[in-house]
N, C-alpha and C positions, 0 to 999 in steps of 0.2 A: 577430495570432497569440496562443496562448496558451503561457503560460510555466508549466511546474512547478518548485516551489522546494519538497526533500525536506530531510527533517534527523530525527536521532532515532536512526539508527542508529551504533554504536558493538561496542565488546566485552566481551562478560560472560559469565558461568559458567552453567554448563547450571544450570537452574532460575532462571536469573535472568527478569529482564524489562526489556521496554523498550518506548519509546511515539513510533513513528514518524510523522513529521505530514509531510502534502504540502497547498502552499499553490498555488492556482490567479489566474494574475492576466492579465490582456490582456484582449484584446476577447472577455468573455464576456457571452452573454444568457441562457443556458438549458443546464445542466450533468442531463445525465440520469444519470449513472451516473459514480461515481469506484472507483479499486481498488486494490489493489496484486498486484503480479505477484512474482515470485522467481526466480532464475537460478542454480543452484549450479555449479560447474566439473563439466566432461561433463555436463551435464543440459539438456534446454530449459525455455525458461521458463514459469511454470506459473501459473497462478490461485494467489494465497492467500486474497481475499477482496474484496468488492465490495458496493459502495450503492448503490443509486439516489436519484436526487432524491426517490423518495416514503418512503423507507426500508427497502426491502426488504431482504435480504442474501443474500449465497453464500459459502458458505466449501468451502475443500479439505479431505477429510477430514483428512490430517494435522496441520491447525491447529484442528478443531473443539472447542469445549471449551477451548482456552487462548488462542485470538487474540480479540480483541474488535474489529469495525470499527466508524467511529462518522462522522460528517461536521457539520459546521458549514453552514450552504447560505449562513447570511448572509454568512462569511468566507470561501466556497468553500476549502473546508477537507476535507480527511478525515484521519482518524488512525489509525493502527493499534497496540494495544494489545497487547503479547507478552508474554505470560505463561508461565509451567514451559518456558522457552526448554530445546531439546536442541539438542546439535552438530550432527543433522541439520538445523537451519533456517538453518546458515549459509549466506547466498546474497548476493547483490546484490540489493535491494528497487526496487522501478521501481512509479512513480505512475503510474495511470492514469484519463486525464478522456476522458470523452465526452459531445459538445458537440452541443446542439440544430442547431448550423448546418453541420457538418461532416459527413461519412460515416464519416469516419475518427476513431481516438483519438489525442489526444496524451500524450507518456510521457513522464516528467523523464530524469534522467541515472543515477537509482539512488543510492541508499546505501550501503553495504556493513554487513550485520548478522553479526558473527561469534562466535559461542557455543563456548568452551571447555569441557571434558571435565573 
């Protein structure tokens, strides 16, 4: 199995920033795509941004321009870099790996990122 280990998130003032790391460990061979998702109270949970093994990227529009995603592939790693943080991006952050051997993704447990006013 594969295990997500998140960390990074915390609480800071709007325009702050922060730099969220998820680390991937188990029986991995071949990581095609890592991401992070986001869950605010009453809301589903949404794409904020996403890598591929070759580098490609996606982001949500409301993070484009301040989120930076980035990945390590030798430490199966991705990070996520928050920048002009507003209140609206307070959420629960959730790592997401997608694995050559699997159909499905696996998610860690979440963060919590919460940005004050």
């Amino acid at each position: 199995q594969v295990q997500l280990v998140e960390s990074g998130g915390g609480l800071v003032q709007a325009g702050g920033s922060l730099k969220l790391s998820c680390a991937a460990s188990g029986t991995i061979f071949s990581i095609n795509a890592m991401g992070w998702y986001r869950q605010a109270p009453g809301k589903q949970r949404e794409l904020v941004a996403r890598i591929t093994s070759g580098g490609s990227t996606n982001y949500a529009d409301p993070v484009k321009g301040r989120f930076t995603i980035s990945r390590d592939n030798a430490k199966n790693t991705v990070y996520l870099q928050m920048n002009s943080l507003k209140p609206e991006d307070t959420a629960v952050y959730y790592c997401n790996v997608k694995v050559a051997t699997r159909p499905l993704p696996f998610w860690g447990l979440g963060t919590q990122v919460t940005v004050s006013s």
